[in-house]
N, C-alpha and C positions, 0 to 999 in steps of 0.2 A: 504494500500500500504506500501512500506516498505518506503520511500525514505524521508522521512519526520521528525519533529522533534516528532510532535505528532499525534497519532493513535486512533479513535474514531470510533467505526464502528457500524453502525445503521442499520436496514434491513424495506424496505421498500415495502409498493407493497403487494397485496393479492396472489401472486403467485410465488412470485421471493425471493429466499428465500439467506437470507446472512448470513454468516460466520463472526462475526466479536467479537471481545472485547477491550474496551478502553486499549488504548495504549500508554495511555496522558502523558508519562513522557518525553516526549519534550517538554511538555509547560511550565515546571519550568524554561528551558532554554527561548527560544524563545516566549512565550507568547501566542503559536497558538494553533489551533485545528484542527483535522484529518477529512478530509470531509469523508461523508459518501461512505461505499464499496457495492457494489451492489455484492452476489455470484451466481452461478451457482447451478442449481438440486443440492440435497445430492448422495452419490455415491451409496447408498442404501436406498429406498425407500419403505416401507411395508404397511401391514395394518392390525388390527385383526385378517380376516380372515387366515391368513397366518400363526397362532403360531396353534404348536405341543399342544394336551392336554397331559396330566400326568393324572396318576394315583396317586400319592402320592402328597399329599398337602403340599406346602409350610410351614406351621404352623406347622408342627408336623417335621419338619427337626430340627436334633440338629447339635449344631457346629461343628469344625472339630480343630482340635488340634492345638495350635499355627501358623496361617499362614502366617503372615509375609507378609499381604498385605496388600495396601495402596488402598483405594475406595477415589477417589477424582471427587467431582460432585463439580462444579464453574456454577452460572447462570452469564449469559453473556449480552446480548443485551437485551430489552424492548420496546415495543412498544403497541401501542392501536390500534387495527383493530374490525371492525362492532361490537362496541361497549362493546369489552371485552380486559382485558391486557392479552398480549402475552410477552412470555420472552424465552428462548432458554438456554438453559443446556449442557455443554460438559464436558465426563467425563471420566477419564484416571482413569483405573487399573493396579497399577502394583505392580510385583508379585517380593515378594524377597523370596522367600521360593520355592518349588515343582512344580514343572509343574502341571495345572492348565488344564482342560480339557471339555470341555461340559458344559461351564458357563451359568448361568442365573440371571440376576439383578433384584431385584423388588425395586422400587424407589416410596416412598408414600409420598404424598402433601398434605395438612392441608386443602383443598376445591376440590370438584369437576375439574374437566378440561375434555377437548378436544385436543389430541393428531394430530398436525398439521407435521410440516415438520420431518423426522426423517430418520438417513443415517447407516450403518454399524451394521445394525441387525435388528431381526424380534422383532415386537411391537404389544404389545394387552394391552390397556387399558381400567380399570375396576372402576367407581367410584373413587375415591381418587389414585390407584395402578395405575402403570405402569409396566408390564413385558416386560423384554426384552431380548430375546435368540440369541445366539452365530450363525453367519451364517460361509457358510466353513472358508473363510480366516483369521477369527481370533477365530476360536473355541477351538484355543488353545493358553493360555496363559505363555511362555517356563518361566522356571525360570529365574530370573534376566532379566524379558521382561515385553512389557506393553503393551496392547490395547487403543483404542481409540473407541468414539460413543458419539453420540448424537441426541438429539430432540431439538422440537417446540414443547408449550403447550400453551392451553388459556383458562382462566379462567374469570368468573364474580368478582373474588376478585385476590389483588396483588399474583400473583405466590411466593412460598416458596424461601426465598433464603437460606436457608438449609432445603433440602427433607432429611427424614430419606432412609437409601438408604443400602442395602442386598445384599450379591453376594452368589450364592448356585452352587457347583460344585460335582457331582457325588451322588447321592441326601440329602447333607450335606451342611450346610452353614458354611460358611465360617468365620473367625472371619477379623476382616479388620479393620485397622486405617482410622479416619474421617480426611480428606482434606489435609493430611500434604503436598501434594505436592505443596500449595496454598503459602509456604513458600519459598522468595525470596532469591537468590545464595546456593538454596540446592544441595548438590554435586551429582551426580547421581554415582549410582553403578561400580562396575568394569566390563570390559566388559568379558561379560562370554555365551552371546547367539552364539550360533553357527549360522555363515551364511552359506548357503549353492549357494550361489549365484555364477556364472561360468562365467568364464571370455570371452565378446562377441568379435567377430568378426567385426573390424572395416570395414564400404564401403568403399570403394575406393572415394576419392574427386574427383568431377569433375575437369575436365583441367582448368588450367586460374587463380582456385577460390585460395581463400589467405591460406588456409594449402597446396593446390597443390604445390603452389610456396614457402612457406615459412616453412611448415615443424614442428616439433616439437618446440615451444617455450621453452626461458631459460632465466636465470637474470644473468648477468655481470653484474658487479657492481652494481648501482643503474638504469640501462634498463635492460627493457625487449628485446631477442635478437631473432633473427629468425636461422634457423640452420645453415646458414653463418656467424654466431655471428654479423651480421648487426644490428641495432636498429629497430625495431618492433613498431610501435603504433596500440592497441586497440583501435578499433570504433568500441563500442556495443549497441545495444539496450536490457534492461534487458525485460522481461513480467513484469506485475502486478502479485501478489498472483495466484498460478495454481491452486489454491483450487478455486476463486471465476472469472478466466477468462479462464478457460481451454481451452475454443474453438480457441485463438490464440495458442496453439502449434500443428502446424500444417508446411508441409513442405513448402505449397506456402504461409502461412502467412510467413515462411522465409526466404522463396524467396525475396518475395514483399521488406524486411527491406534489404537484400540483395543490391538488382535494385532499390530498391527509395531511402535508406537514404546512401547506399554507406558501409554497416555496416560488419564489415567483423568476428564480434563475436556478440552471443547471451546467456544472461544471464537468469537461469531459477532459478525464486526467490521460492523456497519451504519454508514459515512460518514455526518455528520450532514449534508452541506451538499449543494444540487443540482448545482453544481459535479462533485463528485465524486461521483455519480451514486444519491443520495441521492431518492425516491420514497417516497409510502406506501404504493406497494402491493409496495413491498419488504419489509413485515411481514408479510408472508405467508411469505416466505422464513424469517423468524427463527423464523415458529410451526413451520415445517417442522424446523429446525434443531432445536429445543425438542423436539418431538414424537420424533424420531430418536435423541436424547442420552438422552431420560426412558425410551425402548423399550431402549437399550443398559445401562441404568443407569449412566452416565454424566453427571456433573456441568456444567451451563452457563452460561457467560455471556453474559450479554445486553449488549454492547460499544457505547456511545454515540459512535459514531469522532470525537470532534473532533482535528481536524488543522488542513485548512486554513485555516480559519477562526480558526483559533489560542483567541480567548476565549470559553469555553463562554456566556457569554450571549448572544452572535450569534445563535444560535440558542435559547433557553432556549424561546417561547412552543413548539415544536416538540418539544425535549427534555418539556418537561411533558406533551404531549399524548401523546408515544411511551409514557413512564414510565407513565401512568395507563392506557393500554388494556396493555401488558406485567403490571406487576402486576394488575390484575382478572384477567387470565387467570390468571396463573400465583401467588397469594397462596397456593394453597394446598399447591404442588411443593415439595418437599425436596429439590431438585436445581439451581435455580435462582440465579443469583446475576447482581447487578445490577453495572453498569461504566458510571458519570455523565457522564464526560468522561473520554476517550483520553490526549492531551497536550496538555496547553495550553500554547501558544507564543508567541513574539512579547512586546508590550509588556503581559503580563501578569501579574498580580501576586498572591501568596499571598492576602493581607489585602485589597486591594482589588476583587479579580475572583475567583479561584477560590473561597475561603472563603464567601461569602455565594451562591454560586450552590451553594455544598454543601449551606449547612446550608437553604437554600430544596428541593432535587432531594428530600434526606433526608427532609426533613419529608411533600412530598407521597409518598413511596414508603412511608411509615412510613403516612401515613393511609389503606392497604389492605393491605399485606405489612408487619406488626410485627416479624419476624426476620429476613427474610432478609438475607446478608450484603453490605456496598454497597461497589464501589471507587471510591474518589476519587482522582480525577488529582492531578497536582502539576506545582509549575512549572516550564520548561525542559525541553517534552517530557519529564513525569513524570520529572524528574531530582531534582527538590530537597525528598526526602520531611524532608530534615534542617529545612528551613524550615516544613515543614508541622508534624514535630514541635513548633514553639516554640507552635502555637497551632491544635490541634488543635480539629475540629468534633465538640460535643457528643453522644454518642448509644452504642448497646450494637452490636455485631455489623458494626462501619466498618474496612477496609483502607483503606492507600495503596498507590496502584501508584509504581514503580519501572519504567522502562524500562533496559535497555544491550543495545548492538551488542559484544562483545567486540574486536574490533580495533582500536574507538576508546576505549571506557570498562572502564579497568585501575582499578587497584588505590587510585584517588583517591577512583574513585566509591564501591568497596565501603569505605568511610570515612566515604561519606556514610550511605549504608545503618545500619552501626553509630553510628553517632551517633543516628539515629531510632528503631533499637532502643534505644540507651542510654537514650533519652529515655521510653521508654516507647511507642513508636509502633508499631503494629499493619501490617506490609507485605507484600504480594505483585508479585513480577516478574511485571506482567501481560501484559508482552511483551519479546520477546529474540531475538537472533541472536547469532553468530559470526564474520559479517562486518563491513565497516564499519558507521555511521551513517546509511549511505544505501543500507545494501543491499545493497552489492556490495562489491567489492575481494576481496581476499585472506580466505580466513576464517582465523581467528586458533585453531585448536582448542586449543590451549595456556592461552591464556585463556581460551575457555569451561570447559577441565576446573575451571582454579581457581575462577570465579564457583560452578560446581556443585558444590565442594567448598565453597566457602564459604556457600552457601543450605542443603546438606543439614545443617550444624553446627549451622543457627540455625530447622531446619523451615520454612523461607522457600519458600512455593508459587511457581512457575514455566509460563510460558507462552509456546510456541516461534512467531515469527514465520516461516513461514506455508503453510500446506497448498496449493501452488498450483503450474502449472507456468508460471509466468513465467520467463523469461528473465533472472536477478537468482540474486547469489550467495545470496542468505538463503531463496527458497523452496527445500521441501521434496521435490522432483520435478525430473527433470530436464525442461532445456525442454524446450515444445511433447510431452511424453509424454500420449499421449490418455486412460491409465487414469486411471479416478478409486478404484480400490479395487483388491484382490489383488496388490499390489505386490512387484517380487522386491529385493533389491540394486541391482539395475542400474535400475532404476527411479527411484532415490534417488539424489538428490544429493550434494554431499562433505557440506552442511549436515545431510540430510537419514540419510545415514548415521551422521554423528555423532550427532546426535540419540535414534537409535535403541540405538545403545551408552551415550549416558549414563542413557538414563532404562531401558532395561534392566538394568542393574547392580543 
């Protein structure tokens, strides 16, 4: 999940297959750990049967002339199932050189396996090898672009934590730098891919619903204003990761948050890293999200998840490519609203890392969407808006997010808060719970009333962590409950009821 201090993701279950990679740099802060994430099917699923033969063998292919790309294979999650270790592999190619066309991986492991769950291409495993070929949507890899893919494997001995790993395109292999993408606040490229993505046609909002009446959102001063320049309060519910709960985006699961919790925006959390099960053809999902929120009238944001990664330019060449096909579509919605970086964590820093990946994000989403309103993370998992306050990024219609757990962040933090009001800073709690930092423990209702007493004083919008039925004190469902819409009480969690009595009120 995103909302936490720290991120642990385990995959459990003979058939249920997760998405997940330790995410633990909250626990240097807070001390805790990330409960386990349950995912969803991979989004491509193959089997031997299913790969092309060739006539020319791999072995006898020579390389291809300086190519300028980076093979980054990261083993992820681990586990022991019917008696063999299982461990999971995701791995980003990306290409700074030539377009890239008709690719195929062979990825070899130091013992026998069995090829288990596996998403975004076709797979035939042979003995110690793994092939894996290019299916339509990423069979081409554009210059200064990158793909994504990954498997499950299990073996009678510990899986390889570095496989020797080959990419061959056109029947040549490829020369390719080992893991570098593995390396923390690497800047990502300049954006140079071409989108071709078309600007859609917003529905019409139903009557009654809060864009009908309220209209394109703005920031005067430090509120958010409705198109009467009246003050505006967010009440959201964000999803869990759309890579490992898909089946809530959906329009009557947004209905349901609609009519039961009173919630008049919804946040759709996209993980930026493949890690934590991050794809591009997980934009589909977010136009689906988008399409459902703007049919509801209903307010969105479009959530850049950085977590585990901790410094949003780890990924920034990615972040730019996402931003530029997001806004072409959506430049022309009144309903829309952008979220650049989630929480940046770890060893990173206002002025040296967040701030210039802001005012860079800003610029390209201003060079097609001129209003829309943008959330900028801030440092210490979106804690230290008081820091962001001393040196604010220039521009019209910019929030900072604010994250708190209430069990762990009392009455120090909302000091922080005021201080960045005081200073003149523009903020939204773009995610929140009532349990700990991590998710879970005890939930502290007592301190959520006061946080919600203290945000309604100051029109401070609000967005509840998270529409899911995980197993975790902070979603909104109780576990394993199979509805994803028409929800009674009993349905709802302790988080989950409370929720609905504050933002009812």
């Amino acid at each position: 999940m995103k909302n936490i201090s720290v991120k642990t993701f385990l995959i459990c279950g003979a058939a249920i297959f997760v998405l997940g990679a330790a995410a633990g740099l909250y626990i240097a802060k807070h001390g805790v750990s990330e409960p386990a994430v349950t995912a969803t099917a991979p989004i491509v699923t193959t089997t031997a049967a299913e790969i092309v033969t060739e006539d020319t063998t791999l072995a006898s292919l020579m390389p291809t002339e300086a190519a300028n790309v980076e093979f980054n294979i990261s083993k992820g999650a681990q586990w022991e199932a019917d008696g063999k270790k299982v461990a999971q592999y995701d791995v980003v190619i990306k290409n700074a050189g030539s377009e890239i066309t008709d690719w195929q991986a062979v990825i070899t492991f130091d013992a026998d396996f069995e090829l288990g769950q596996s998403w975004s291409g076709v797979y035939a495993a042979d003995g110690k090898a793994l092939k894996v070929t290019a299916v339509d949507y990423n069979k081409v890899i554009p210059a200064s672009g990158e793909i994504n893919f990954g498997f499950q494997i299990s073996s009678a001995y510990e899986p390889s934590a570095e496989p020797d790993a080959k990419l061959y395109s056109g029947g040549s292999l490829v020369n390719t730098a080992g893991n570098p993408l593995q390396a923390g606040g690497k800047v990502g490229s300049e954006l140079t891919e071409v989108i071709t993505a078309q600007p859609k046609q917003q529905a019409a909002p139903e009557n009654g619903t809060p864009v009908q009446i309220n209209g394109k959102l703005s920031v005067k001063g430090t509120q958010i204003v409705n198109q009467n320049g009246q003050p505006f309060v967010i009440k959201g519910v964000s999803t869990h990761g759309i890579a490992w709960f898909p089946q809530y985006i959906n329009k009557d699961t947004f209905q349901s948050i609609r009519s039961t919790f009173g919630a008049n925006t919804i946040r759709l959390a996209l993980y930026s890293s493949s890690g934590e099960g991050y794809t591009k053809e997980l934009h589909k999902k977010v136009d689906e999200g988008v399409q459902y929120a703007s049919e509801l009238g209903m307010y969105v944001v479009i959530d850049w998840h950085i977590l585990g990664n901790g410094n949003p330019n780890t990924d920034k060449a990615a972040a730019e490519s996402f931003f530029k096909e997001m806004t072409a579509k959506y430049k022309d919605y009144n309903n829309v609203i952008y979220e650049i970086c989630n929480e940046p964590n770890g060893d990173v820093q206002w002025a040296r890392d967040i701030k210039p990946y802001a005012e860079s994000m800003v610029k390209l989403i201003r060079s097609v969407d001129n209003d829309a309103i943008i959330i900028i993370g801030t440092p210490t998992w979106s804690q230290d808006v008081d820091i962001a306050a001393q040196s604010p990024v220039q521009g019209s219609n910019l929030v900072y997010a604010f994250h708190f757990y209430a069990a762990t962040h009392k009455a120090q933090f909302r000091d922080k808060v005021s201080a960045a009001l005081n200073a003149g800073l523009p903020v939204i709690v773009s995610e929140f719970g009532i349990s700990d930092a991590s998710g879970n423990g005890t939930l502290d209702e007592a301190e959520g009333n006061a946080w919600m007493q203290f945000l309604d004083e100051r029109n401070i919008g609000r967005i509840c962590w998270s529409i899911s039925n995980k197993n975790e004190a902070c979603a909104l469902l109780t576990p394993d409950n199979p509805k994803t819409s028409g929800w009674s009480d009993s349905d709802l969690s302790g988080q989950g009821k409370w929720l609905k009595n504050a933002y009812n009120k």
